[in-house]
N, C-alpha and C positions, 0 to 999 in steps of 0.2 A: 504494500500500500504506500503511495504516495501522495500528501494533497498537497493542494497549491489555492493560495491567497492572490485575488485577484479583483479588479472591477471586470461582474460577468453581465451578460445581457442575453437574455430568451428572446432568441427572434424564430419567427414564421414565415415559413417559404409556403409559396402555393403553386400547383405544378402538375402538368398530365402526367403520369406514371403509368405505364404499360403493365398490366396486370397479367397474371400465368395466361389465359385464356385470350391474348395477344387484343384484348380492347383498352381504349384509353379513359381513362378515365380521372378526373379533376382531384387531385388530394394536396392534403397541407397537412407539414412536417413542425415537426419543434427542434429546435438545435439552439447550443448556447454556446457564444463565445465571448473572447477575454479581448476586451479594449475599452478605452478609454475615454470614448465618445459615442450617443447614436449614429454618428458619419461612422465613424470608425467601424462598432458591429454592422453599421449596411456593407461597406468595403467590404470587409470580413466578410461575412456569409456569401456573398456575391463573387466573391474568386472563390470560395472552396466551394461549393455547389457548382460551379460551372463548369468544372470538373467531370462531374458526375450527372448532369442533366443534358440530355440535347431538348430543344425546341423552347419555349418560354417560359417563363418561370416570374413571379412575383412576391415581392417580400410584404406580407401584408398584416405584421405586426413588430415592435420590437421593445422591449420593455427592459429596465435593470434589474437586474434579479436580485432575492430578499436576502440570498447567501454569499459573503466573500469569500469561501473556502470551499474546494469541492478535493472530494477523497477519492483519488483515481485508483486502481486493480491494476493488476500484472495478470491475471487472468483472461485466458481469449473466450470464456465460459460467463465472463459477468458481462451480457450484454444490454444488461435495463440500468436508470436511473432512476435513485428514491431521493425524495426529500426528505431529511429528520430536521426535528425541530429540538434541540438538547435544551436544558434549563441550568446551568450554573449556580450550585448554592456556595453561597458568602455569608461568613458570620460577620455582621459590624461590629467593629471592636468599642464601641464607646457604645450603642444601646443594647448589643449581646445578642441583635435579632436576626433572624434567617433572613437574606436578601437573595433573590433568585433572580436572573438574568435569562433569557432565551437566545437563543442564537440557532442560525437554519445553516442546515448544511445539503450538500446535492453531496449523495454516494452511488460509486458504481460498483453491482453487484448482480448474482446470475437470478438472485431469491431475496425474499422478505427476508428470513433469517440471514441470507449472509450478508445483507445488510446490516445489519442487527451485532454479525461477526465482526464484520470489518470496523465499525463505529466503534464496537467496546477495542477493537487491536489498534486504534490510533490513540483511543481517548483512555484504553489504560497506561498507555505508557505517559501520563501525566500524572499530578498531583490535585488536578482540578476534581471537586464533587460535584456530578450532577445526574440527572437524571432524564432519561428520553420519553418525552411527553407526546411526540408524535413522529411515524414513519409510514410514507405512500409511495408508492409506484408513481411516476411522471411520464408523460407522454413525449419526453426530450429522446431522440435519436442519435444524437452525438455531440460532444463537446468537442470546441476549436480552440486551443491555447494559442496565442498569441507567436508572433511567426519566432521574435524575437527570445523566446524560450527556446527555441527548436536550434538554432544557432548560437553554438558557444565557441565563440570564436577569441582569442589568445591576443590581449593588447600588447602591442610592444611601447612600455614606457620610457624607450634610450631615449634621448634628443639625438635626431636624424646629425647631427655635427658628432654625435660620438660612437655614431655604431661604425663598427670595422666592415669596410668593404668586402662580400661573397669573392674568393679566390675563385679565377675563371682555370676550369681545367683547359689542359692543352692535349689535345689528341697526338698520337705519337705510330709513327709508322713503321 
């Protein structure tokens, strides 16, 4: 399991889909990607679906989504997404009283319980108390992490006056 903190956005594509019995017919998909604007998640969804779509295609919702954090699987077996909703207990230290926090999280997982697995194998390796108040199956298709995660590329911090010149070989006959 791995999650990632992000600004995510649920957006809606609507789209012929050619179904087993080779008719076409009109559907809309859920997917959520990682950017940092509604321009941005249009962008976004609109190069990776074009990918995958021939003929037209419309984006005909896009909203911020209620979760920063989503728990992604190593699993090629976990192919749905559930929303939990976890509650955070905090004791205040000056009135002694139970303070509960909610926080939503999108997990990917093959089942309700391994939902359920995964959630407690992030959130025990904390010290945080809380408790899971709600877990649903979502209609999201796939998550798009931002491109800029996908490439890890190696800064060179020399100042260009102090790097040593690449020795050019000499071929030799």
């Amino acid at each position: 399991m791995r999650s990632r903190t992000a600004v995510w956005f649920e957006t809606k594509i609507r789209y012929e889909k050619t179904m087993e019995d080779g008719m076409q017919k009109k559907t809309t998909e859920q997917y959520v990607v990682d950017a940092l604007s509604f321009t941005e998640a249009e962008s976004t969804i609109i190069n990776e679906m074009r990918v995958y779509l021939s003929g037209e295609f419309k984006i005909t919702d896009i909203k911020q989504a209620a979760y920063g954090e989503i728990f992604f699987s190593e699993s090629d077996s976990d192919d749905k997404w559930y929303k939990s909703k976890l509650q955070f207990i905090t004791i205040d230290e000056k009135t002694e009283k139970e303070k509960r926090s909610t926080v939503t999280y999108l997990v990917q997982a093959g089942s309700l319980p391994g939902a359920v697995k995964h959630i407690d194998e992030v959130m025990g390796g904390t010290m945080i108390d809380y408790v899971m108040t709600s877990i649903q199956e979502t209609q999201i298709m796939d998550v798009f992490e931002h491109n800029a995660a996908k490439k890890h590329e190696e800064k060179n911090d020399v100042p260009e006056y102090e790097q040593t010149p690449v020795a050019e070989e000499t071929m030799t006959e």
